[in-house]
C-alpha positions in Angstrom: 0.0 0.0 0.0 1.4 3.5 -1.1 1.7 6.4 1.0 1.3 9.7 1.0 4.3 12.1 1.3 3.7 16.1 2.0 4.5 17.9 -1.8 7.7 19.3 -2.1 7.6 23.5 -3.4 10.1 25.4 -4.4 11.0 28.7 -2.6 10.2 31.5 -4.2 12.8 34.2 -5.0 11.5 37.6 -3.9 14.4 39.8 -4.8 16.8 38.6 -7.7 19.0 41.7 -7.3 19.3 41.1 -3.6 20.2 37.6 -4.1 22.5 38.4 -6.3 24.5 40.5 -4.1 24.0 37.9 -1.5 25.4 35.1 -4.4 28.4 38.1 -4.6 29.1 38.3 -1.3 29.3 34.7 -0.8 31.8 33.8 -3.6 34.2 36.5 -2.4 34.2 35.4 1.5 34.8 32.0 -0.7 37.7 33.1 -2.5 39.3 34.8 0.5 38.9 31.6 2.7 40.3 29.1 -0.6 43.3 31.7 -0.7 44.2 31.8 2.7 44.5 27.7 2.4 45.7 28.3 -0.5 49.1 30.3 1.0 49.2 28.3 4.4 49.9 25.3 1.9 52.4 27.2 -0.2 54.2 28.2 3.1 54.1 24.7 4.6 55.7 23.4 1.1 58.5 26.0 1.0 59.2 25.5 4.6 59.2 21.5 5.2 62.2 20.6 7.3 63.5 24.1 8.0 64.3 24.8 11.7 64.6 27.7 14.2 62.0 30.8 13.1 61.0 28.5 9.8 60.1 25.8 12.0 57.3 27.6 14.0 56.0 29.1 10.2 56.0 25.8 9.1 54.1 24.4 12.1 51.6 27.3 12.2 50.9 26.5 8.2 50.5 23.3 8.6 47.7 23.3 11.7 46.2 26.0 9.4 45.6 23.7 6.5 44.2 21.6 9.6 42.1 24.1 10.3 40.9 25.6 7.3 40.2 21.8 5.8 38.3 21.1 9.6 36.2 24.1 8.9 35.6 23.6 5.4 34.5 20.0 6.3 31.9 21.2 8.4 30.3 24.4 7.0 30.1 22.4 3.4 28.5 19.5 5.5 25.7 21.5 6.4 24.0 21.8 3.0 25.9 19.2 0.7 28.0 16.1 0.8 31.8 17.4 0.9 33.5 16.4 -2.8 30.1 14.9 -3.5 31.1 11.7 -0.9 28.3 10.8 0.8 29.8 10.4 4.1 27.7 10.0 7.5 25.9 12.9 8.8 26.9 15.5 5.7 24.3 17.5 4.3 22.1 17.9 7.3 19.7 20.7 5.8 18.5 18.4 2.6 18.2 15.5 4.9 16.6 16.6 7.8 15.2 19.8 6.7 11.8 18.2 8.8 13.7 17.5 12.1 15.5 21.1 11.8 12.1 22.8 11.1 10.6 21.0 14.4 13.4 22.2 16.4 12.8 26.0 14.8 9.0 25.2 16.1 10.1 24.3 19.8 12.4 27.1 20.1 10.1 30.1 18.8 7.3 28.6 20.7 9.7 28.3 24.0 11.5 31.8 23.6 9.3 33.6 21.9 5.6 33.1 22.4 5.5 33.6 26.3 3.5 35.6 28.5 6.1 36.9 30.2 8.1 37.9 27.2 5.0 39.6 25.0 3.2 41.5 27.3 6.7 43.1 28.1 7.4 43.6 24.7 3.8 45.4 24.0 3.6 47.7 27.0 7.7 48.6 25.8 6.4 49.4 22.7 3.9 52.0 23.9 1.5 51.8 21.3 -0.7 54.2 22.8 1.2 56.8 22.8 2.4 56.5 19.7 -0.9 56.3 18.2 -1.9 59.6 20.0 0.9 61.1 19.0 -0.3 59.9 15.2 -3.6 60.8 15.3 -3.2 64.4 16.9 -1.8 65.3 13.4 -4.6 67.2 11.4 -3.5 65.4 8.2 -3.3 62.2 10.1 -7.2 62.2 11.5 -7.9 63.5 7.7 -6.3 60.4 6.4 -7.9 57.9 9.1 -11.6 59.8 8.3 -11.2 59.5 4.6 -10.2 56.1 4.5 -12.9 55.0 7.2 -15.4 56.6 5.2 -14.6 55.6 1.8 -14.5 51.8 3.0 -18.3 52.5 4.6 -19.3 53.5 1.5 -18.0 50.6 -0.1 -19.3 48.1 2.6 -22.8 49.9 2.4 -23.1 49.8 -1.3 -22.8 46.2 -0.9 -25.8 45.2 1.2 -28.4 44.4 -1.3 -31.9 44.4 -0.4 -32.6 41.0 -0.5 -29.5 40.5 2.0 -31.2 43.0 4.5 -34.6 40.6 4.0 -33.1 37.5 4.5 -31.5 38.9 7.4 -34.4 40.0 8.9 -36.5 37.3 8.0 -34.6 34.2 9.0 -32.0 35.7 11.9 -34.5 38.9 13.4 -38.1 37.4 13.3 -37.7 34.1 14.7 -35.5 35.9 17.9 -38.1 38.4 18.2 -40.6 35.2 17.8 -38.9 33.3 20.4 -37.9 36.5 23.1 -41.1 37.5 25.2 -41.8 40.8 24.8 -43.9 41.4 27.6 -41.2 42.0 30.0 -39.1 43.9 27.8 -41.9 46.8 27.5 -42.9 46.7 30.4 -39.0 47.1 32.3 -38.7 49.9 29.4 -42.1 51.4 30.2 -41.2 51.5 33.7 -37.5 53.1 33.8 -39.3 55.8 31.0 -41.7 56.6 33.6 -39.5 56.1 36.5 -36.8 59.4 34.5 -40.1 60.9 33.2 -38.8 60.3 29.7 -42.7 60.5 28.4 -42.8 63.9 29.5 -41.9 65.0 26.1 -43.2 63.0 24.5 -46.4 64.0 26.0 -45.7 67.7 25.3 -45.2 67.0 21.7 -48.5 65.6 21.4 -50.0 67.7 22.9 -49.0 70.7 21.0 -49.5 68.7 17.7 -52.7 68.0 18.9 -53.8 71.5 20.1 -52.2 72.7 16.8 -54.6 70.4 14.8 -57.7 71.4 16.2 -57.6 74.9 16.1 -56.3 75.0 12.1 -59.5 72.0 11.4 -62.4 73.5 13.2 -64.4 72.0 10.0 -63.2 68.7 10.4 -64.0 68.2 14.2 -67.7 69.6 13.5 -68.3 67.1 10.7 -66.9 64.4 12.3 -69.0 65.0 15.9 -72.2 66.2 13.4 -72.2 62.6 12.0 -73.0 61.2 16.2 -75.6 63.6 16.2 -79.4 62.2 16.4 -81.1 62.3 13.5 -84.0 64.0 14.7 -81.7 66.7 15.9 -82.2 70.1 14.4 -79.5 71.1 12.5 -79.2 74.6 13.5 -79.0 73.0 17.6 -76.4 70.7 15.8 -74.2 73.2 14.8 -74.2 75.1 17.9 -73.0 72.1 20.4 -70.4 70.8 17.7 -68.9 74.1 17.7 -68.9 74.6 21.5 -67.8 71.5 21.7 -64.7 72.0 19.5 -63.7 75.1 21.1 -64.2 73.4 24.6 -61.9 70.9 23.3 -59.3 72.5 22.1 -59.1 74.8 25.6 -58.9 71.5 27.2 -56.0 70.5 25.7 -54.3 73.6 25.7 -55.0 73.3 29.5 -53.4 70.1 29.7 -50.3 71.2 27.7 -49.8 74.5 29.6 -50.1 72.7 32.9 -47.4 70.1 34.1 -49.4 68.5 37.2 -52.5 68.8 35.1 -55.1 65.7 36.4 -55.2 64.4 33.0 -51.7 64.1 32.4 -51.7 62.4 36.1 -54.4 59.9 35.2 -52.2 59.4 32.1 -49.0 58.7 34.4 -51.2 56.3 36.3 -53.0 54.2 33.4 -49.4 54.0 32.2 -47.5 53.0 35.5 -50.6 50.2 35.5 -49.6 48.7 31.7 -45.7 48.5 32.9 -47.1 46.6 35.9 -49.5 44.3 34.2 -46.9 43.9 31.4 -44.2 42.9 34.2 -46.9 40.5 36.4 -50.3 40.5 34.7 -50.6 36.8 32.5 -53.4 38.3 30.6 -51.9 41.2 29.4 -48.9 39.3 28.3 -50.7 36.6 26.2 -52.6 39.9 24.6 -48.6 41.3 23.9 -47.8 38.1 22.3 -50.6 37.8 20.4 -50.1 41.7 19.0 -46.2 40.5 18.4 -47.1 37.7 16.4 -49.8 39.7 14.3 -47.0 42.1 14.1 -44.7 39.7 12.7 -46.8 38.1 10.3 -47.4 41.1 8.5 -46.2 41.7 5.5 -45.4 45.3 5.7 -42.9 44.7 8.7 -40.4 43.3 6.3 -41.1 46.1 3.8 -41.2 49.2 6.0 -38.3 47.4 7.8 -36.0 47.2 4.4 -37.3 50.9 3.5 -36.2 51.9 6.8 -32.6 50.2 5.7 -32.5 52.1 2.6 -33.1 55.4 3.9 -30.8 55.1 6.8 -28.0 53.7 4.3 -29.2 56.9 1.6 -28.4 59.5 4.5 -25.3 57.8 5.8 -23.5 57.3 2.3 -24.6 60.7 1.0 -23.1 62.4 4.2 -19.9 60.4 4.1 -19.2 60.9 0.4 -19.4 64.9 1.3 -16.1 65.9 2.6 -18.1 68.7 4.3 -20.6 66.6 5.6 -21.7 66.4 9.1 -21.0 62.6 10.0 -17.2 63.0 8.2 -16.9 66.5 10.1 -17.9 64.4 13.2 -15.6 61.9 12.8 -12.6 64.3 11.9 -13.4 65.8 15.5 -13.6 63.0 17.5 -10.6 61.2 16.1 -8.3 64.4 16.3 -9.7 64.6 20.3 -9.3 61.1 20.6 -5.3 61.3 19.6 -5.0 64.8 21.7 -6.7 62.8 24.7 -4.0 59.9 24.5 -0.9 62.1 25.0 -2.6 63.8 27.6 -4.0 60.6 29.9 -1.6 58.6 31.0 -3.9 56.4 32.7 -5.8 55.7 29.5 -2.8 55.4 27.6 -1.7 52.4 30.3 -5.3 50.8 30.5 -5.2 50.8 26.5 -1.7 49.4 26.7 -2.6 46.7 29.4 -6.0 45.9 27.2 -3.4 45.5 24.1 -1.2 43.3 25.6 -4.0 41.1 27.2 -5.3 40.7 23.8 -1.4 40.0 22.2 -1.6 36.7 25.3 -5.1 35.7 24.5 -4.2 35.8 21.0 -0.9 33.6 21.3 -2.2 31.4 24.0 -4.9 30.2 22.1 -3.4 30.6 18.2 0.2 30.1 19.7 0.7 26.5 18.4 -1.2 26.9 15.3 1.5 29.7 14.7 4.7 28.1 15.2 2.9 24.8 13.2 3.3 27.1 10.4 7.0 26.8 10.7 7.0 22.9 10.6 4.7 22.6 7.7 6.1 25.0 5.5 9.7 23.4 5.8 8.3 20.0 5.7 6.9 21.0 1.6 10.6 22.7 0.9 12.7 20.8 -1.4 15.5 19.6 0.5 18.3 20.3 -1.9 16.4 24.4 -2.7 16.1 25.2 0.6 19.6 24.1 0.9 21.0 26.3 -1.3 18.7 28.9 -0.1 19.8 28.6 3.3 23.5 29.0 2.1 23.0 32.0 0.0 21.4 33.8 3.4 24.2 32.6 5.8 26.7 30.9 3.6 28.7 34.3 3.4 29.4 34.7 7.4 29.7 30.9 8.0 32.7 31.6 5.7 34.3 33.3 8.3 34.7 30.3 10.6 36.8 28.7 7.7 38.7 32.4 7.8 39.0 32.1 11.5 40.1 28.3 12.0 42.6 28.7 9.5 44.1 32.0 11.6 43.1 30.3 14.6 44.6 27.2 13.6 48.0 28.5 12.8 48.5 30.0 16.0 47.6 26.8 18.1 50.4 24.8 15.9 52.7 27.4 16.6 52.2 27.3 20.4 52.2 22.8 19.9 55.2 23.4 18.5 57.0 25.9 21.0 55.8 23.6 23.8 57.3 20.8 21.7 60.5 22.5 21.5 60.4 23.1 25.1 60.0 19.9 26.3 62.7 19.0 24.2 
């Protein structure tokens, strides 16, 4: 039975000019390493068997060959078998590429991705301030205003009808179905009453009303002419219907002009009564339900509801297309005050800092692993021998200097094996 192995990608070159100063750069650390092997041969040839000074030169040459070929050895052996001789444990990165990328995954995760270590590294980085300090440019806010706004336009323009229905209709109405709303009004009812919230409400009526009656006197007539008796005189008719009107309409001004008024008291009252029976009375629930449902099942709700949607998304898009409009003038205000009020908190700039490193360890305790997995997969698809030579063209030129230094470093050890030598001796 086959099986499966993890596909092998290339890596992709991002800069060819950069990698071809890199490819530069390694071939000249190259030469210079080859050349200094090169001359601590040519010395050790001219100076075999020589004694006194030319005895230590000739020792020091020869551990530097030592040394150069040791170091050669093992920075070669890292991406490719020295002289193409596939000798044990040469060419680690081709071969085990996977069990390298593992280890990369362990030591990010270990050294990296701790609390410790991030939430210092945020709260250093004072991202508040700096964001204050941003933002409390006028060209700044401009920027953060235009681009907020053009991307609401955008993300307006997209909601289609039909998404606002569907919305409504299959996420909205069965909540609303499934929520009692008995309570809801009556707790709402209850803390508007409680703040005397209706108060203005009432007012507005009232003047509405008061407004209404005195420009329709006709109206009123005809419509309390038609509960007249019919074997009412006319002339009588028209006589009570208009005393009647204008007794009405000094009522309500009376009511309107005067706050502890009795009707607007037995208003209070028959209202403090539906919050209760709304908040205790079965009945009067059952009837609320019963209206919600009627509500719901009407057509119109979904209509009035999407009309509602488009005017709401009309006004908004039209004032945040304007440059001088009144939400983008808004916006520009807050957002310059917002970056003024940073530099000038420092309490808010710490609670910000604290909230944005709490979310930097929420974020890495619970994505954390699926993070530093990332490393392990991608190197597991590398080609072995690509990534190699990738690896090498990154690093290649400064692991050149440990062939450079074991061939200096070399040297001078022979020369000290060989002073002790000829000490001993």
């Amino acid at each position: 039975m086959s099986t499966s192995r993890p596909m092998t990608i290339p890596l992709i070159t991002a800069d060819p000019a950069a990698d071809e100063i890199r490819r530069q750069g390694l071939r000249r650390m190259r030469t210079i390493a080859v050349g200094l092997l090169v001359l601590a041969a040519v010395v050790y040839a001219a100076t075999i068997g020589q004694d006194g000074v030319l005895g230590f030169v000739n020792a020091g040459a020869e551990a530097s060959m030592v040394g150069a070929i040791a170091d050669w050895f093992a920075v070669t052996a890292l991406f490719r078998h020295p002289l193409g001789l596939p000798v044990p444990h040469t060419a680690l990165i081709p071969k085990r590429k996977d069990e390298l990328g593992r280890g990369l995954e362990e030591f990010v995760g270990e050294n990296f991705l701790q609390e410790d270590i991030i939430r210092e590294r945020v709260t250093s980085a004072t991202v508040s301030e700096r964001v204050g300090r941003w933002l409390a440019e006028p060209a700044n806010a401009q920027r953060v205003v235009d681009e907020v706004s053009d991307v609401a336009v955008i993300a307006l323009g997209k909601v289609r009808d039909d998404h606002v229905e569907s919305l409504i209709r299959e996420a909205l109405v069965p909540r609303f179905r499934d929520e009692p709303i008995a309570p809801l009004l009556g707790g709402l009812l209850s803390e508007t009453l409680r703040d005397d919230l209706h108060h203005g409400l009432v007012d507005l009526a009232l003047t509405e009303l008061h407004d209404w009656l005195v420009a329709n006197p006709d109206t009123v007539t005809e419509i309390l002419g038609e509960r007249a008796p019919w074997w009412s005189p006319p002339s009588i008719n028209e006589r009570v219907t208009a005393r009647v009107h204008l007794e009405l309409v000094r009522w309500v001004a009376d009511i309107r002009d005067d706050p502890e008024h009795d009707a607007r008291r037995a208003l209070d009252s028959m209202l403090g009564q539906l919050a209760h029976d709304l908040l205790e009375d079965p009945s009067t629930q059952e009837r609320t339900e019963r209206l919600k449902e009627r509500l719901l099942d009407h057509p119109q709700v979904i209509a009035s509801s999407v009309s509602l949607w488009n005017a709401l998304r009309r006004g908004l898009t039209g004032s945040l297309r304007d440059p001088e409009g009144a939400v983008r003038h808004r916006l520009l205000t807050e957002t310059h005050a917002f970056g003024e009020r940073l530099l000038a908190d420092e309490e808010l700039r710490a609670r910000l800092d604290g909230m944005a490193a709490d979310a930097a360890v929420f974020a890495v305790e619970r994505y954390g692993a699926e993070v530093t997995t990332v490393i392990t997969s991608t190197i597991e698809r590398w080609d072995g021998k690509e990534a190699a030579r990738r690896i090498e063209l990154h690093v290649g030129r400064d692991l050149q200097f440990i062939r450079i230094n074991g061939t200096i470093v070399g040297g001078l050890v022979g020369v000290l094996i060989h002073a002790f030598s000829v000490i001993i001796h």
